[in-house]
C-alpha positions as CSV (number, residue, x, y, z in Angstrom):
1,X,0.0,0.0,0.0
2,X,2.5,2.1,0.5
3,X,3.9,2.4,-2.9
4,X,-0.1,2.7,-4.4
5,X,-1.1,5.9,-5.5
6,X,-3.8,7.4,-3.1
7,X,-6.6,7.2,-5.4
8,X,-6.3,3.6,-6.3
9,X,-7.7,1.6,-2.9
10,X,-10.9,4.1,-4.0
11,X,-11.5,3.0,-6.9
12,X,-10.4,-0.7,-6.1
13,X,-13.2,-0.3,-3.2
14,X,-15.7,1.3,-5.8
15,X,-15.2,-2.2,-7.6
16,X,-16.3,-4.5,-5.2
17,X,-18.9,-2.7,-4.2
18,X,-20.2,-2.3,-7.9
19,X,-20.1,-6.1,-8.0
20,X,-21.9,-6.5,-4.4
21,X,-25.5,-6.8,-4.0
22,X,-27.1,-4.7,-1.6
23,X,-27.5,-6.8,1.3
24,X,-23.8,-7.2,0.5
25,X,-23.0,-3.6,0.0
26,X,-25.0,-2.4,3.6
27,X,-22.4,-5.5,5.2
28,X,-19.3,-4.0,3.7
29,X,-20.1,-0.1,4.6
30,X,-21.4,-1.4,7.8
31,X,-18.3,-2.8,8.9
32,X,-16.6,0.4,8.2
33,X,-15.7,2.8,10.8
34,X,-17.7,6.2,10.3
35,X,-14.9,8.8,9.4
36,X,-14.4,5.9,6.2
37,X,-17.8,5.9,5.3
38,X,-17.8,9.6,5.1
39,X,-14.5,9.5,2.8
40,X,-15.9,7.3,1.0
41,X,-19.4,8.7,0.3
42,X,-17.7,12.5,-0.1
43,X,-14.8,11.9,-2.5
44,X,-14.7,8.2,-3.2
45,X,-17.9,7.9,-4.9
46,X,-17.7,10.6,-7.2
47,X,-14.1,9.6,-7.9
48,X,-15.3,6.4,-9.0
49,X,-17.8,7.9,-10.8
50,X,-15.3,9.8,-13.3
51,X,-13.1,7.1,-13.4
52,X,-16.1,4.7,-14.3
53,X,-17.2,7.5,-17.6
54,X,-13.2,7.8,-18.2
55,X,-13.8,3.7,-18.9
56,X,-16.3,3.2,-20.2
57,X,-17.6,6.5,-21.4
């Protein structure tokens, strides 16, 4: 991890949880303490949202 570049474990997450249902998805975000979850909703998501059009347009 320390030689990834910052955005990738974003987008990596934004993967598995594209591939996760939703009871699976609630599981995974559940588990995660709060000041993640807040990361993640404020800059992960729409990260992985451009890279996602950046892809697949």
């Amino acid at each position: 991890m320390n030689n990834t570049p910052k955005p990738t474990p974003l987008t990596l997450f934004g993967l598995v949880l594209e591939d996760a249902n939703a009871a699976e998805r609630a599981i995974v975000l559940g588990g995660l303490p709060a000041p993640v979850r807040v990361i993640w909703h404020v800059i992960g998501r729409p990260r992985y949202a451009r890279h996602l059009r950046r892809v697949r347009g």
